[in-house]
VOLO-372509 format. One record per residue (C-alpha): residue number from 1; x, y, z. Coordinates in steps of 0.5 Angstrom, whole numbers, padded with zeros to 4 digits. Layout:
N
> seq;u;v;w
> NUM;X;Y;Z
...
//
This chain:
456
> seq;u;v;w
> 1;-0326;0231;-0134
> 2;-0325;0229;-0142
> 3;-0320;0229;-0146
> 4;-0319;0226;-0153
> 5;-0312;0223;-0151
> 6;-0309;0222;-0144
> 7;-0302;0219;-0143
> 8;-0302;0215;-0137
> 9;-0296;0213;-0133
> 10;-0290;0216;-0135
> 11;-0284;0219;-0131
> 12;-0285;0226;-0135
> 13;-0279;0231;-0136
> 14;-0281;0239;-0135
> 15;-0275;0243;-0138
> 16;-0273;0247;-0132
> 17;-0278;0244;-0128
> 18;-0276;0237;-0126
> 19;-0279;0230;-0127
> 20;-0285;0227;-0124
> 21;-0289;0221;-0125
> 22;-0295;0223;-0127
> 23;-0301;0223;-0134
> 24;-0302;0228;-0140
> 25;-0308;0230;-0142
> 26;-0309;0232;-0150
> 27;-0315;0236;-0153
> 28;-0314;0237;-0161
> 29;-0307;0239;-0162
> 30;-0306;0241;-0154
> 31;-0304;0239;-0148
> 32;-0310;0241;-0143
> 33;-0307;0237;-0136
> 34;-0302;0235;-0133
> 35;-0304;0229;-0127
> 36;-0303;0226;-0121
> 37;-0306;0220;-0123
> 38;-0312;0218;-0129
> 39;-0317;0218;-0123
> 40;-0323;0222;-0126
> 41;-0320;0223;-0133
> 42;-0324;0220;-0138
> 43;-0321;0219;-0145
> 44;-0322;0217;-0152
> 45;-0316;0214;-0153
> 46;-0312;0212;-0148
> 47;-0304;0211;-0149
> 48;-0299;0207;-0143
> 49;-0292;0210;-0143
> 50;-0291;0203;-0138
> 51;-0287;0208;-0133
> 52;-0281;0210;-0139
> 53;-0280;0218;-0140
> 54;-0284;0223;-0143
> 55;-0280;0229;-0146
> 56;-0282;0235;-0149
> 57;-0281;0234;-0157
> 58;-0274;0236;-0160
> 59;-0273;0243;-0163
> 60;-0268;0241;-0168
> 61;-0265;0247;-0170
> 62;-0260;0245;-0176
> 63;-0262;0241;-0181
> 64;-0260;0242;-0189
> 65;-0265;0241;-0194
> 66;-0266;0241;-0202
> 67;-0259;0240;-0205
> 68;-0260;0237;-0212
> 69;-0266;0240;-0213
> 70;-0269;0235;-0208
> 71;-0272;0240;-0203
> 72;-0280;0236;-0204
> 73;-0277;0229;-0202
> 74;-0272;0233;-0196
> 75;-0279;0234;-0193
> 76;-0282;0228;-0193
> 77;-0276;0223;-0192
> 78;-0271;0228;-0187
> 79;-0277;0229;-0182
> 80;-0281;0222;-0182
> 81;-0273;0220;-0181
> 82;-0273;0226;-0175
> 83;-0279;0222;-0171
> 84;-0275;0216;-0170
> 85;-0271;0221;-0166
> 86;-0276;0224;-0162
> 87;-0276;0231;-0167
> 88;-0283;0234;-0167
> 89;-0280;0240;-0170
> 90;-0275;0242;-0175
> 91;-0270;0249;-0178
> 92;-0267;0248;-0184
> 93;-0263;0253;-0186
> 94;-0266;0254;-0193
> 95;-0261;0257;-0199
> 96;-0263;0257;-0206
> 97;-0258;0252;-0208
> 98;-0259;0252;-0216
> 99;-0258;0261;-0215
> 100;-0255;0262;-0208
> 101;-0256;0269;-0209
> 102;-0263;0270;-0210
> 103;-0267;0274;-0208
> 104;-0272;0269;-0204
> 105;-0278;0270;-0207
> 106;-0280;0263;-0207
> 107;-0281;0263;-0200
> 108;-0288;0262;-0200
> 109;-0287;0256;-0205
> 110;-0282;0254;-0200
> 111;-0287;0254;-0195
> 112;-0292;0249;-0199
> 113;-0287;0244;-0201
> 114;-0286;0244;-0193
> 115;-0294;0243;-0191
> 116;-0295;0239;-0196
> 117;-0289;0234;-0195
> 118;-0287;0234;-0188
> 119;-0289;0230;-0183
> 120;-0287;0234;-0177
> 121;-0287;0242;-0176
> 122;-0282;0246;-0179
> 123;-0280;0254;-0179
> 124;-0274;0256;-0183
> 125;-0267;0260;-0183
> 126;-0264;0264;-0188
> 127;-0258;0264;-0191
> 128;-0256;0272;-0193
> 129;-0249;0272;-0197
> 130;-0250;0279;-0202
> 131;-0252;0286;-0201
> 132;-0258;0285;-0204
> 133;-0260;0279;-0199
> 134;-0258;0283;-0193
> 135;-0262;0290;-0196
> 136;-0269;0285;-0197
> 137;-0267;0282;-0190
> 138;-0273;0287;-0186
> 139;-0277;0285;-0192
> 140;-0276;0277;-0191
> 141;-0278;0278;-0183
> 142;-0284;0282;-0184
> 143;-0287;0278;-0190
> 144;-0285;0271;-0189
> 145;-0285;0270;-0182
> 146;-0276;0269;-0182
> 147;-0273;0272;-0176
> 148;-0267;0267;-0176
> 149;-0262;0269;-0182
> 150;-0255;0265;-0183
> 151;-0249;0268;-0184
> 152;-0242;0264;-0186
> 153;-0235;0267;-0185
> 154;-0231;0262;-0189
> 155;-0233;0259;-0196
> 156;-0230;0264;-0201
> 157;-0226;0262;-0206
> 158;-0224;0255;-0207
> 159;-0227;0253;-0201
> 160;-0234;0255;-0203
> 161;-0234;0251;-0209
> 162;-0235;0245;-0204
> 163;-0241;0248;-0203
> 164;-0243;0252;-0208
> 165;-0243;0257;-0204
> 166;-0240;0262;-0210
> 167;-0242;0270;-0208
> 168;-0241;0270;-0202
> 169;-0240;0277;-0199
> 170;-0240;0276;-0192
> 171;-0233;0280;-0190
> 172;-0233;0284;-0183
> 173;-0236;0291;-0186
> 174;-0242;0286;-0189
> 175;-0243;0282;-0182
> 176;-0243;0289;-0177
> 177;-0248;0292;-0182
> 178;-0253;0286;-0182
> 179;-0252;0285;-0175
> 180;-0254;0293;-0175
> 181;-0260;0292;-0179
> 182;-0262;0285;-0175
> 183;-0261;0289;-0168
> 184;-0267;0293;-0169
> 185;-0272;0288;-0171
> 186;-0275;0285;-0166
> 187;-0274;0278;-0164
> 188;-0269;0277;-0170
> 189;-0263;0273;-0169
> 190;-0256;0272;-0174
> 191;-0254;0265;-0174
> 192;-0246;0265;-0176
> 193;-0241;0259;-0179
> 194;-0235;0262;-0175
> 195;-0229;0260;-0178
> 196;-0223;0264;-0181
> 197;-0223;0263;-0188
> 198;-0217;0267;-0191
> 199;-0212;0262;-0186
> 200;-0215;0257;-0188
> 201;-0215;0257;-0195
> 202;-0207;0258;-0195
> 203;-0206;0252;-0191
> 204;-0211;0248;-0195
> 205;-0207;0251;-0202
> 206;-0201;0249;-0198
> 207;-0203;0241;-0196
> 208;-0206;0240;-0203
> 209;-0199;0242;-0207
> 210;-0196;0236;-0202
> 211;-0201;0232;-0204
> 212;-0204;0231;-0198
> 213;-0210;0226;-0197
> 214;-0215;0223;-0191
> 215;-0219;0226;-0186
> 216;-0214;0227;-0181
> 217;-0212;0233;-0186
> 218;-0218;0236;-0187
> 219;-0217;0239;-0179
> 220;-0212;0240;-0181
> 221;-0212;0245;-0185
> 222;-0218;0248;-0180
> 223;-0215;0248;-0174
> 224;-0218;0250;-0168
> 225;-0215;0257;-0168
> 226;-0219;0258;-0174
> 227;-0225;0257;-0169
> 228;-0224;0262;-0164
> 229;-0221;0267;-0168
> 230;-0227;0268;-0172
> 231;-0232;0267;-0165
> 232;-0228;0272;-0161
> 233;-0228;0277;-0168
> 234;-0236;0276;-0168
> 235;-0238;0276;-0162
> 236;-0234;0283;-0161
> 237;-0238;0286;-0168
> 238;-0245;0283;-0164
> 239;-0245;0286;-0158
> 240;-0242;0293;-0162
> 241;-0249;0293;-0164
> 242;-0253;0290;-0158
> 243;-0255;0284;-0164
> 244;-0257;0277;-0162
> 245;-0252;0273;-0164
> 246;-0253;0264;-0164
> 247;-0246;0260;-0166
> 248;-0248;0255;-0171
> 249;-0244;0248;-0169
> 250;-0239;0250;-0164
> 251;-0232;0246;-0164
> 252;-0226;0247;-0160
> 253;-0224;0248;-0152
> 254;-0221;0254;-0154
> 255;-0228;0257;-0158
> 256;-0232;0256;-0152
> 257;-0226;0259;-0147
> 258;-0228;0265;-0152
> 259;-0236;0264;-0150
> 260;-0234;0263;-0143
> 261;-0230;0270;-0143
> 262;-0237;0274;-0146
> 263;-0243;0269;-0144
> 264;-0244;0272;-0137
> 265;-0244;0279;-0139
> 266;-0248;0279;-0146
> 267;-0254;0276;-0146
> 268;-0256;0276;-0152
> 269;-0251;0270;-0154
> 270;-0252;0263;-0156
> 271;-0249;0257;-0158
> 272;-0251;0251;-0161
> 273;-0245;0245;-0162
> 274;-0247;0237;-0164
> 275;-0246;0230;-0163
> 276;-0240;0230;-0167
> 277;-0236;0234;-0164
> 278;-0238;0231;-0157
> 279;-0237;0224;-0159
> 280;-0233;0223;-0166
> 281;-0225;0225;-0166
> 282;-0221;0227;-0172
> 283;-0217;0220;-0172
> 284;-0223;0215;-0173
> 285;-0224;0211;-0178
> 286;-0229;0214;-0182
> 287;-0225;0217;-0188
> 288;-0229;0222;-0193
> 289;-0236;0220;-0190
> 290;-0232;0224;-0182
> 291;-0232;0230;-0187
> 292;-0235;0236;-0184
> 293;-0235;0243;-0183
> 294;-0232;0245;-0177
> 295;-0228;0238;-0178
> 296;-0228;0233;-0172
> 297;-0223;0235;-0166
> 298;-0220;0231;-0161
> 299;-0222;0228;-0155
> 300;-0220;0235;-0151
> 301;-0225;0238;-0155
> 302;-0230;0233;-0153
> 303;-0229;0233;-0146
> 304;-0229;0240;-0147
> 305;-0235;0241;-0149
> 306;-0239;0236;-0145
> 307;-0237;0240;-0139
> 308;-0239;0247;-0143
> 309;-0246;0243;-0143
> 310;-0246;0242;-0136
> 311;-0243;0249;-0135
> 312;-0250;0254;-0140
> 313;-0244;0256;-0144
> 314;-0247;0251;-0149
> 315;-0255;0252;-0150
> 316;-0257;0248;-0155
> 317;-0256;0241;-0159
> 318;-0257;0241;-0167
> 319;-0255;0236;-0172
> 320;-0252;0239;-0177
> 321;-0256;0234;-0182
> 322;-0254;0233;-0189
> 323;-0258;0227;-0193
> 324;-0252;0226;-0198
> 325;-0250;0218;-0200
> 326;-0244;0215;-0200
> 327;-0243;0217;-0207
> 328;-0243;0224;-0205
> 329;-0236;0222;-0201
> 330;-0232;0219;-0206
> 331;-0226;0221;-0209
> 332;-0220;0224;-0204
> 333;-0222;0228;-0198
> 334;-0221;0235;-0202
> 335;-0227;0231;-0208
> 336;-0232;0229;-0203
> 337;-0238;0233;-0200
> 338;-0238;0236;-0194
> 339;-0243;0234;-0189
> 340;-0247;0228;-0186
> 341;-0254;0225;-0184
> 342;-0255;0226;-0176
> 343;-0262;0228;-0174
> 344;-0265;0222;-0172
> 345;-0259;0219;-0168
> 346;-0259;0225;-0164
> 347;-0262;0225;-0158
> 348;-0260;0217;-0158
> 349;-0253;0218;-0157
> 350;-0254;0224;-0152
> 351;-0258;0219;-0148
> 352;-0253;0214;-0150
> 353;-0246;0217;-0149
> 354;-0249;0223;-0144
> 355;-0253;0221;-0140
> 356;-0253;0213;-0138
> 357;-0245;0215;-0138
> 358;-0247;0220;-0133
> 359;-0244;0227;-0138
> 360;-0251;0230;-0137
> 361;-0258;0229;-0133
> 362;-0265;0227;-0137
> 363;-0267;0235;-0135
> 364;-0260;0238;-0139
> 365;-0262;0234;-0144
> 366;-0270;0236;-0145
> 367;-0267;0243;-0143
> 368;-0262;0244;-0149
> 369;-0266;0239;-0155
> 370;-0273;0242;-0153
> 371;-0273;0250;-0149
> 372;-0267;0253;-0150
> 373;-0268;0252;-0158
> 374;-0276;0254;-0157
> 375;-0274;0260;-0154
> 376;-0269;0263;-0157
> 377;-0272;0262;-0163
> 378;-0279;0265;-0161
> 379;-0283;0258;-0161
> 380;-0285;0257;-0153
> 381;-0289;0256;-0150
> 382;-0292;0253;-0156
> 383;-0287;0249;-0157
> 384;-0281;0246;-0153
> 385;-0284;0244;-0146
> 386;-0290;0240;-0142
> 387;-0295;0245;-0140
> 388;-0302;0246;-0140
> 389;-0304;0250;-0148
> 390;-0297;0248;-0151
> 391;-0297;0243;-0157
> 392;-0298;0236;-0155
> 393;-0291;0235;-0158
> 394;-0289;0229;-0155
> 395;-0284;0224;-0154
> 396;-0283;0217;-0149
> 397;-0276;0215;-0149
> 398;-0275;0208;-0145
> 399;-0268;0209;-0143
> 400;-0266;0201;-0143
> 401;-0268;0200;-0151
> 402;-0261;0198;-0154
> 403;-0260;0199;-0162
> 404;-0255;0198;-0166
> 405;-0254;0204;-0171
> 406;-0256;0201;-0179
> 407;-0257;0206;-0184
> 408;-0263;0203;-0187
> 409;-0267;0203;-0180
> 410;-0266;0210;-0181
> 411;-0271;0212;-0186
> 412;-0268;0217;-0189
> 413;-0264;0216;-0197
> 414;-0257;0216;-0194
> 415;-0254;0210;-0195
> 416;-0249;0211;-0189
> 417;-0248;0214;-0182
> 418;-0242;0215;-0178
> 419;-0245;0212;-0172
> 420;-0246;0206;-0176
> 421;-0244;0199;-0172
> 422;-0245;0203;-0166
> 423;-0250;0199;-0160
> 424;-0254;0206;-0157
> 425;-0258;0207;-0151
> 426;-0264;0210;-0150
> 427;-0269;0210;-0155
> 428;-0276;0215;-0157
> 429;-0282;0209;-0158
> 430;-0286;0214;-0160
> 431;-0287;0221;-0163
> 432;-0293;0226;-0163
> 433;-0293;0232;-0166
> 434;-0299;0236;-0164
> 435;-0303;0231;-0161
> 436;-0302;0226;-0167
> 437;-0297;0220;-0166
> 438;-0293;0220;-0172
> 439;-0288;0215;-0170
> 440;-0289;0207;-0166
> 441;-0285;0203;-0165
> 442;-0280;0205;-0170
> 443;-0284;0206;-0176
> 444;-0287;0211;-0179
> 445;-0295;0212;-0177
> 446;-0297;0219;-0178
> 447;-0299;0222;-0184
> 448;-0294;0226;-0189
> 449;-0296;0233;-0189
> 450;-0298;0234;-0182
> 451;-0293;0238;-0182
> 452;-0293;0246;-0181
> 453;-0290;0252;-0182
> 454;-0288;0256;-0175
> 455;-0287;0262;-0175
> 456;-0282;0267;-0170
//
């Protein structure tokens, strides 16, 4: 047999199927063949994985792109930095940051800016916060290709106005009539924020007026019954209307308790949560830079949740990724921008704080970076495992590499991360996306503009 590339000698993970040493073959954009060995496969161009892990390429499927009107360079510089971290495909949560409000028509102008620019594929979800959003949802399903919608239940008030999220009219009537609308679309799927905005906006009236300040406070005044109040509340209006339902970057012991109460008996239940709320606490010393919506918890968390991976109750790993700067953190914790940079660290500190700490197995991880995101948000088989006529999206991990994290060797504009200084194991040395090698060695090789839109 003839294939244009032939991956040879690696210990390749199949989500669900188990790991094994064996060969790749690529036609075009596609795998066609998975080996034993390379004995009578002849190949143009021939790739020596040198016995490291082969992984189905990462499904990232929190990112946020295009704030201060930087959504072309978002593309280009958010999904080169993404390959370093294995990322082949990416979901911004897309909003129209200049009028939050709108009604989209800019979609398919989206969708060139992102093939012009990206490096890796990309689909998109939608933020709806107005009526008028919500009544164009079927509209935006059917023209555009949007399955997944986002729904935050908090930012109002002077809390939106940290992100400028100013209009938002997502209450409890608004969300169970969206959940009604988006239960009789096919495969479409509501994404919500859960967190109880009216406790919070008390409370942070109330440590503002005691001039409180530093990162501490900021869980503070979102503390974990904000969380679980708000997932139990959604889940109750989800499952009245029979509507799939993803909880975006999930936090606390007491939300997943509330996860586990529901999972076994409605199936149409997802959950993401990320690196930070696995890994960083409320007490470290990061200062504006650890602002971040849910904020950072406790230990107890952490522990929580990795066990909730281990468990199902958590299905997928996204990032949260926000290319802000330093500068954009400045002032007291009330003036700084929420959010940080995380997409290319990701699968490093899963590798690195999972598996070589025995968290979680090499297939967990393959399972919830790559095939759980693919299915829930209708891209298996095409994209999110190994298997014969699935993209060739790709990446070869070596387990043993060691980085320290420096924010420059990330590729991306932020001038920091919040693991900054930390010594990580386990690496990507080199990301495919449709059969094309975009990232070696940690430098970008590939073209800008390889990317394309995914539709659900």
């Amino acid at each position: 047999m003839r294939v244009d590339l032939l991956i040879e000698d690696g210990l390749i993970v199949v989500p669900k199927g188990g790991i094994f040493r064996g060969c790749i073959g690529i036609v075009g954009e596609k795998i066609v063949g998975i080996y034993d060995s390379p004995r009578g496969i002849s190949a143009r161009e021939k790739i020596d994985a040198r016995g490291n892990y082969i992984f189905p390429g990462v499904v990232e499927p929190h990112v946020h792109y295009g704030f201060k009107g930087n959504l072309e360079r978002h593309f280009r510089t958010e999904t080169a930095s993404a390959t370093l971290g294995g990322i082949t495909t990416v979901i911004p949560f897309y909003r129209d940051y200049e009028n939050p409000t709108s009604l989209y028509e800019n979609i398919p102008a989206v969708k060139r800016i992102g093939e012009e620019n990206s490096y890796i594929d990309f689909s998109l979800h939608l933020l709806l916060i107005t009526g008028n959003q919500l009544r164009n949802a079927e509209r935006y399903f059917n023209e555009y290709g949007i399955t997944s919608f986002k729904f935050y239940m908090v930012y109002k008030g002077e809390d939106a106005k940290s992100i400028g999220l100013q209009g938002n009219e997502t209450d409890d009537g608004f969300l169970l009539e969206a959940f009604s609308i988006l239960a009789k679309l096919p495969r479409a799927l509501a994404c919500v924020h859960c967190e109880n905005s009216e406790i919070i906006l008390n409370l942070m009236k109330k440590y503002k007026e005691n001039g409180r300040d530093g990162l501490p406070v900021w869980s503070e005044c979102r503390p974990n019954l904000t969380e679980a109040e708000t997932v139990h509340r959604v889940i109750m209006l989800a499952k009245a209307v029979n509507c799939p339902i993803y909880i975006v970057h999930l936090s606390t012991r007491e939300a997943l308790e509330v996860v586990r109460s529901f999972k076994a008996d409605y199936k149409k239940l997802f959950v993401e949560t990320c690196p930070q709320y696995l890994i960083l606490t409320k007490d470290a010393p990061l200062g504006n830079l650890g602002k971040v919506n849910p904020p950072l918890r406790s230990t107890d968390d952490n522990d929580a949740l990795w066990k909730g991976i281990s468990e199902g109750l958590i299905d997928t790993i996204g990032s949260d990724h926000c290319p802000f700067l330093r500068e954009d953190k400045a002032g007291t914790i009330w003036d700084a921008r929420t959010g940080f940079p995380g997409s290319a660290t990701m699968l490093p500190l899963l590798l690195s704080e999972g598996v070589h700490k025995k968290r979680i197995s090499l297939e967990k991880v393959a399972e919830i970076t790559a095939f759980n995101p693919a299915k829930i948000y209708n891209l298996f088989p095409r994209k999110g495992t190994i298997q014969v006529g699935s993209d060739a999206d790709l990446c070869i991990v070596d387990l043993n590499v060691s980085k320290e994290v420096k924010p420059d060797m990330l590729k991306s504009p932020s001038d920091f991360s919040v693991y900054e200084g930390w010594t990580v194991k386990g690496w990507p040395i080199l990301t495919m996306v449709r059969g094309k090698i975009i990232m070696k060695d940690g430098e970008i090789v590939g073209p800008k503009g390889h990317g394309r839109f995914i539709g659900g």
